[in-house]
N, C-alpha and C positions, 0 to 999 in steps of 0.2 A: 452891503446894504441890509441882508440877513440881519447882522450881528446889531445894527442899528437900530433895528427895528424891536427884536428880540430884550435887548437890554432897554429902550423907551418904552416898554411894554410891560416888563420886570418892574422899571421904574413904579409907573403909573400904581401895580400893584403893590408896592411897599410902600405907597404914599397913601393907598386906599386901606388898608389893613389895619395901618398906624391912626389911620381916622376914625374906624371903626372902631378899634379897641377904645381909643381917649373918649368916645359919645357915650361907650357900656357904665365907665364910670361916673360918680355922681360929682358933684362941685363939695367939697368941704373936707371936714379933717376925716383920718381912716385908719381905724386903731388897727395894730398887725401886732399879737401876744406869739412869741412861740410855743410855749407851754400854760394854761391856766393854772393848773396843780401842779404840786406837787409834795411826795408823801415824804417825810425822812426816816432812817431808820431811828429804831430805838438808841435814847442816847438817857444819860448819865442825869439826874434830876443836879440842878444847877449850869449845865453845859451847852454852851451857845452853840447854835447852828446859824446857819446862814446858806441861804439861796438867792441866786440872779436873776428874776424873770426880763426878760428884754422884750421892751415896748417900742413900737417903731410906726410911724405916720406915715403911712403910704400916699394917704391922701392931697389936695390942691391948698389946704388952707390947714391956720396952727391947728396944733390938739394940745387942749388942755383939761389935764385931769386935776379934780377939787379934790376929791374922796378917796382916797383906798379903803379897801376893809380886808381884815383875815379873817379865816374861814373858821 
């Protein structure tokens, strides 16, 4: 009876927790950068570099990006 009660009670709270957290967020897209910069080293005039930055939409709804710029 204990353990019944114990785990519909548990329940209850991981149902409530999960609600709260989904209210904190907003409706729409939700940009997540891991890094915004980054610096390279010194390289060789003519010599290409290349970096990854990873963009990821955490958000309820599409993201879509128009513009980039470099810095």
């Amino acid at each position: 009876m204990k353990f019944k009660i114990g785990a519909a009670v548990g329940l209850i709270c991981m149902v409530w927790v999960a609600t709260v957290g989904a209210m904190d967020q907003p409706e729409g897209p939700r940009i997540e950068i891991s890094s915004q910069t980054h610096s390279f080293d010194p390289v060789a005039e003519g010599e290409t570099v290349v970096h990854d930055f990873v963009v990821r939409n955490t958000g309820t709804a599409d993201l879509e990006i128009y513009k980039v710029r470099t810095g």
